[in-house]
C-alpha positions as CSV (number, residue, x, y, z in Angstrom):
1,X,0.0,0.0,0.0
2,X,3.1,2.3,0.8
3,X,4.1,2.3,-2.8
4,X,0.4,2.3,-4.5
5,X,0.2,5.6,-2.3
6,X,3.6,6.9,-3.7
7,X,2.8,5.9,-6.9
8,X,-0.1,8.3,-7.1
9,X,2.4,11.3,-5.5
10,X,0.8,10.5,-2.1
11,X,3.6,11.6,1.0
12,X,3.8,8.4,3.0
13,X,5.5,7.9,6.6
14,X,6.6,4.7,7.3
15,X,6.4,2.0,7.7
16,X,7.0,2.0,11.6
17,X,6.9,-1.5,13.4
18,X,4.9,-1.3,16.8
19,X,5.7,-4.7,17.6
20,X,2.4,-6.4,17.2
21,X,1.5,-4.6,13.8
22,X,3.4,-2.4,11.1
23,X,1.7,1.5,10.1
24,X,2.1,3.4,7.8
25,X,0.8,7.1,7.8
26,X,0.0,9.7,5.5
27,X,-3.0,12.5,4.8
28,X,-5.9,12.0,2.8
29,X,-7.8,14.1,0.1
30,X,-9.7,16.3,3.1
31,X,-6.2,16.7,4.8
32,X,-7.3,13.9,7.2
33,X,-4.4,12.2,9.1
34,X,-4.9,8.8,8.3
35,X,-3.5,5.1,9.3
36,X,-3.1,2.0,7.2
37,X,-1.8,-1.2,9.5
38,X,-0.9,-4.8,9.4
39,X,-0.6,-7.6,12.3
40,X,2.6,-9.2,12.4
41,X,1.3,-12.1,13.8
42,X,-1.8,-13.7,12.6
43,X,-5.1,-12.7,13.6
44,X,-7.9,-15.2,15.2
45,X,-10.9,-13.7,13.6
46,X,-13.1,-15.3,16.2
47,X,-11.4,-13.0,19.1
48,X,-12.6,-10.0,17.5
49,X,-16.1,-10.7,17.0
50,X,-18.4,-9.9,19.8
51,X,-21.7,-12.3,19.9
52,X,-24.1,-9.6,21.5
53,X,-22.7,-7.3,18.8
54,X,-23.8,-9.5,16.2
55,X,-27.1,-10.0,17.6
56,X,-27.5,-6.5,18.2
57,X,-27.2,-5.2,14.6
58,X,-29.1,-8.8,13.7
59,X,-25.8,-9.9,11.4
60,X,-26.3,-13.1,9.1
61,X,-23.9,-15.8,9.3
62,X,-23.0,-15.1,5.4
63,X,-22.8,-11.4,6.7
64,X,-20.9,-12.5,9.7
65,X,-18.7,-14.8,7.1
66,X,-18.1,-12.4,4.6
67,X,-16.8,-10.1,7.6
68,X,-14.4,-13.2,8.8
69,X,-12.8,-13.8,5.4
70,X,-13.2,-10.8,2.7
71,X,-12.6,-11.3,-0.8
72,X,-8.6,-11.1,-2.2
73,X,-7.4,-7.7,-2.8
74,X,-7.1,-8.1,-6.4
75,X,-5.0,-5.0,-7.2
76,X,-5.3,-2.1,-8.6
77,X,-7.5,-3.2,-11.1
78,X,-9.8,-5.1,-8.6
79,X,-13.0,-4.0,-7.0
């Protein structure tokens, strides 16, 4: 993602390892500071989601499984 964003003449800071996930920063089109991070280790999907939550905002399991495993990034010309 650093160098997609450089690509297109976007300033990029980073990336700076935190020790349980990598950043990298820069500012988007309304001058917003924003953050774009990765774990370093993997990530149990199933510690993240919180049951009441899902009932809540009345999730479907193919919502809920869509959530737990998104499609590929297919580059830039993906959707």
């Amino acid at each position: 993602m650093r160098d997609r964003l450089r690509s297109k003449g976007v300033p990029v800071f980073g990336p700076l390892d935190h020790g349980t996930m990598k950043s990298i920063y820069f500012t988007g089109p309304d001058h917003l500071s924003l953050e774009i991070s990765t774990w370093v280790y993997p990530v149990n999907p199933e510690a993240w989601i919180d049951p009441q939550v899902v009932k809540a905002l009345n999730i479907s399991d193919e919502e809920l499984a869509r959530f737990k495993a998104p499609a590929p990034y297919e580059g830039e010309k993906g959707s």
